[in-house]
ZAMARRO-361922 format. One line per 8 residues: number of its first residue (from 1); their letters; for each residue x, y, z of C-alpha. Coordinates in nm, 3 decimals. Each point is the difference from the previous one (the first is absolute). Layout:
<atoms>
NUM = a = X/Y/Z; ...
</atoms>
This chain:
<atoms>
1 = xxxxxxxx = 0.626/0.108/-1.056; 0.006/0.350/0.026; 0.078/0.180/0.379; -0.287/0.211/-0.097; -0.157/-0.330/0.183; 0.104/0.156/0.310; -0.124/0.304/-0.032; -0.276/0.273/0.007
9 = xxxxxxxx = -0.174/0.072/-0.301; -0.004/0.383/-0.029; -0.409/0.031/-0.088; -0.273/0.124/0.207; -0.284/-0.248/0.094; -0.233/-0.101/0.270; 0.226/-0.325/-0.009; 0.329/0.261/0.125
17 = xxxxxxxx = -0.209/0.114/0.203; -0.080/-0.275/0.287; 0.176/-0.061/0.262; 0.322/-0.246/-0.022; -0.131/-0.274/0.270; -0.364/-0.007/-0.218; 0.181/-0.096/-0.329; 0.214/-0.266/0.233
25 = xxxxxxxx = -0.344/-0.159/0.196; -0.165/-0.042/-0.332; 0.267/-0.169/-0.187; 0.026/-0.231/0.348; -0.406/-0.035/-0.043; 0.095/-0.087/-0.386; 0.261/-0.297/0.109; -0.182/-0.119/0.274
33 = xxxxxxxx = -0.356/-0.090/-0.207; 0.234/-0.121/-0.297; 0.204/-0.212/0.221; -0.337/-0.208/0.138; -0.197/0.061/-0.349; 0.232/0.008/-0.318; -0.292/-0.103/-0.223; -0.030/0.143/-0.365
41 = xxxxxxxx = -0.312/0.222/0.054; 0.202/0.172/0.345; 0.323/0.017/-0.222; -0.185/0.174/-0.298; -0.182/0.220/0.295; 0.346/0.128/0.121; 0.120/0.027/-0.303; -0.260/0.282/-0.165
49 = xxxxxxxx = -0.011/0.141/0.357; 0.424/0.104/-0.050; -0.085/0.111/-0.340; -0.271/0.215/0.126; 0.197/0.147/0.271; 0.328/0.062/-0.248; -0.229/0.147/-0.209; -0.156/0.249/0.288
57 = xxxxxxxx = 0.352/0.027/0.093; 0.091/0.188/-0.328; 0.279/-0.225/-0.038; 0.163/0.045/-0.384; 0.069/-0.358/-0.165; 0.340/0.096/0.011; 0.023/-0.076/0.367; -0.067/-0.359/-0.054
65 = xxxxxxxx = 0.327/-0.266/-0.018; 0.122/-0.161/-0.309; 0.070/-0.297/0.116; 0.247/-0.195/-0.249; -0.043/-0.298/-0.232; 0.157/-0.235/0.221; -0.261/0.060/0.302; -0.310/-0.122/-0.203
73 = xxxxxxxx = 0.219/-0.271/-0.140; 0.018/-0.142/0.367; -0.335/0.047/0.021; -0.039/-0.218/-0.300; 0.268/-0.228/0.147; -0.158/-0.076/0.294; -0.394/-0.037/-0.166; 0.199/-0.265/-0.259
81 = xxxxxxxx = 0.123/-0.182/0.324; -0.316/-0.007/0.145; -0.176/-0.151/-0.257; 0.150/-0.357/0.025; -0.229/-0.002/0.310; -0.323/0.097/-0.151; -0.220/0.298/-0.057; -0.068/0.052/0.383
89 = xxxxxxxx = 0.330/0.060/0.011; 0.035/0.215/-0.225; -0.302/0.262/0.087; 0.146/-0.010/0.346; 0.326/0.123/-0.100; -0.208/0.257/-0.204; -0.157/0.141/0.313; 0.311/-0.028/0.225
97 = xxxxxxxx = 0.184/0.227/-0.275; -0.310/0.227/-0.040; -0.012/0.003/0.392; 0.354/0.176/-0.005; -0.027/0.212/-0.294; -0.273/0.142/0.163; 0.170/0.041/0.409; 0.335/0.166/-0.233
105 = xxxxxxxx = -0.271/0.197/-0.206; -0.176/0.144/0.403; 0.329/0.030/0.126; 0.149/0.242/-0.326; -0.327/0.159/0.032; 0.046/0.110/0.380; 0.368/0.092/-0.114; -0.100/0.183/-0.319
113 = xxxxxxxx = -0.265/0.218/0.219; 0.170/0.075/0.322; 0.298/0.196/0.131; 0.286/-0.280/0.087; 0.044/0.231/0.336; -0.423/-0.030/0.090; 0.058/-0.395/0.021; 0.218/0.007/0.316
121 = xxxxxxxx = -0.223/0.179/0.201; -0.323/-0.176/-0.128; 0.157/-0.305/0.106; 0.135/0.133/0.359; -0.397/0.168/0.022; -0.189/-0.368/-0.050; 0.258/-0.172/0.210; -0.056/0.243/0.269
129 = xxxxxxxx = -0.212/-0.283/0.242; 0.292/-0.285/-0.044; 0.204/0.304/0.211; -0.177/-0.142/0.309; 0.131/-0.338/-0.050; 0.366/0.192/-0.035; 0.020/-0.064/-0.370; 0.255/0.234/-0.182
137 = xxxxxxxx = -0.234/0.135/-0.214; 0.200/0.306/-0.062; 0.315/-0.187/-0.075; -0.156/-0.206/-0.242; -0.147/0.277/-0.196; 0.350/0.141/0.024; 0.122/-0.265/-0.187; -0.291/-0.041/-0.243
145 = xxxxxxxx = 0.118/0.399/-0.046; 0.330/-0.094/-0.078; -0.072/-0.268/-0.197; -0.220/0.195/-0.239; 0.227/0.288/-0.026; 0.300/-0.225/-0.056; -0.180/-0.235/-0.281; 0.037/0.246/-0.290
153 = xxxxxxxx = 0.328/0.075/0.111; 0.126/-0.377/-0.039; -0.161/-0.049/-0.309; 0.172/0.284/-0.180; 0.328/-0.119/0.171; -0.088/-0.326/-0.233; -0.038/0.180/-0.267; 0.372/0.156/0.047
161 = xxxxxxxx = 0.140/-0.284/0.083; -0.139/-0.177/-0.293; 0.138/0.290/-0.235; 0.329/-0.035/0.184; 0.030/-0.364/-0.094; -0.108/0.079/-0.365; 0.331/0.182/-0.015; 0.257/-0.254/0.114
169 = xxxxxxxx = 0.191/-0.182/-0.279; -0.088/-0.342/-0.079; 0.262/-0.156/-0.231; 0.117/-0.158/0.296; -0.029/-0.403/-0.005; 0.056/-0.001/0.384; -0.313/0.287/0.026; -0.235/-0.170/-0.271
177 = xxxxxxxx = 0.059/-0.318/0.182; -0.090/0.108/0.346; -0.253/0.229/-0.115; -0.333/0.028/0.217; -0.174/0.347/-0.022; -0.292/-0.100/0.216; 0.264/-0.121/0.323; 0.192/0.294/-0.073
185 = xxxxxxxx = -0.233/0.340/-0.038; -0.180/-0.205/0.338; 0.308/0.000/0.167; 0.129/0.348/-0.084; -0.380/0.106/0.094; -0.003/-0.172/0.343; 0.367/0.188/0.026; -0.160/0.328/-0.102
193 = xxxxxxxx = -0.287/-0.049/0.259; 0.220/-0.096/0.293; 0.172/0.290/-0.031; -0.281/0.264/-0.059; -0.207/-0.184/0.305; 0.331/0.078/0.205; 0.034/0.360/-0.089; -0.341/0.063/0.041
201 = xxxxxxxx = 0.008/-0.173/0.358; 0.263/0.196/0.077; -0.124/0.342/-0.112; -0.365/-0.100/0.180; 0.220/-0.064/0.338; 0.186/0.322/-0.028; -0.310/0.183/-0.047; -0.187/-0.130/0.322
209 = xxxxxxxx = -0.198/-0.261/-0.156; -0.287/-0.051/-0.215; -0.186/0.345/0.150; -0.352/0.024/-0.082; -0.202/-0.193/-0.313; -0.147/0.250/-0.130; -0.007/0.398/0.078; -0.342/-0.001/-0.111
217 = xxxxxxxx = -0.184/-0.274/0.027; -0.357/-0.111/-0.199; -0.269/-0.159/0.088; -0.290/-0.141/-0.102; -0.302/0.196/-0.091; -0.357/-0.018/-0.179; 0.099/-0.088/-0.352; 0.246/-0.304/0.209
225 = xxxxxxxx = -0.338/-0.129/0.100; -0.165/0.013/-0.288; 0.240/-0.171/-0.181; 0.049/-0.249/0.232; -0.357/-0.063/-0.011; -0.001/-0.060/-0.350; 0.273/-0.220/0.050; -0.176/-0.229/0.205
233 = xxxxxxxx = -0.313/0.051/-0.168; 0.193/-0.166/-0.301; 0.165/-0.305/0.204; -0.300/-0.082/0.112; -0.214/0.042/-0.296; 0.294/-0.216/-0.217; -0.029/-0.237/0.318; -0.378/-0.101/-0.058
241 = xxxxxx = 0.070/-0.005/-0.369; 0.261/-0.256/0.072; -0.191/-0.218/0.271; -0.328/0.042/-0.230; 0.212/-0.199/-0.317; 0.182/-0.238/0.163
</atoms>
């Protein structure tokens, strides 16, 4: 996958335009009626729901992930080991795989339409009441800050070190017979990580700490609430639907 996953699209919609935290309550409102109701008509719901809000979103086709041939063939793998079972077995490994194709697809979506520095703050806004039970809210939105910001930076580490370890000779019988690229480009990357994480604790200490989320932070306005609306509208139009054909 491409680190355009973590990323802003650069287009202009109504979509860019909400608020962080409403994109992150309605992918919650998403997962929670999918986790109690992962029937076919509620899948096929969510499903033309994220298509209709990519396409309001603008988003080019480009954006979307090639995934490679070996993904779908574990797909496959996993239907063929079902089937031994039965056919109920079989459609319910359907929907569990539907149910996370469509949590990565809400969760790409949020990242594709929203500023990776607007997620911190949206977080640290809508944990605001857990302050009064002395949660660190801001610390953990700190982190999830971090985290973001630091995810793109692994995964083109990978892709160095990978390159790195294309270059190394391999005529050796001692390397070819010790070989394991997956143990080594996850221990070089946990090597890599330990050591950014370290620098960058040290340069956040020298500078006085984490200082302030945001200089300017959103918040939620009248487009948040219609959208949010709509939102709920749809869970609980797709939960009927569901109740009504079981």
């Amino acid at each position: 996958m491409s680190v355009v996953l973590f990323r802003r699209v650069p287009v202009t919609s109504p979509v860019h335009n909400l608020w962080a935290g409403t994109k992150m309550i309605s992918a919650f409102l998403i997962s929670f009626l999918l986790m109690f109701l992962p029937t076919w008509p509620v899948l096929g719901v969510m499903i033309v729901f994220l298509v209709f809000i990519g396409l309001v979103a603008r988003l080019p086709l480009g954006t979307l992930p090639r995934l490679p041939w070996w993904f779908w063939g574990l797909l496959a793998l996993g239907a063929l080991l079902n089937a031994p079972v039965g056919t109920q077995a079989v459609v319910r490994y359907a929907q569990t795989v539907t149910f996370a194709l469509i949590m990565v697809a809400a969760s790409f979506l949020v990242a594709w339409t929203t500023p990776m520095s607007d997620i911190a703050p949206a977080l640290a806004k809508l944990g605001a009441p857990l302050r009064k039970l002395r949660v660190p809210v801001d610390e953990w939105a700190v982190v999830v800050a971090l985290t973001l910001r630091g995810l793109p930076l692994l995964m083109e580490e990978i892709r160095v070190l990978r390159a790195a370890r294309k270059l190394r000779p391999k005529d050796n019988l001692l390397y070819l017979a010790t070989e394991n690229p997956l143990i080594d480009i996850l221990t070089a990357a946990m090597a890599v990580s330990t050591r950014r994480a370290g620098e960058l604790g040290e340069a956040i200490t020298a500078r006085g700490g984490t200082g302030e989320l945001a200089a300017y932070p959103s918040s939620p306005g009248r487009a948040d609430t219609i959208a949010l609306a709509i939102v709920v509208a749809v869970c609980a139009g797709s939960a009927v639907l569901g109740f009504a054909l079981l």
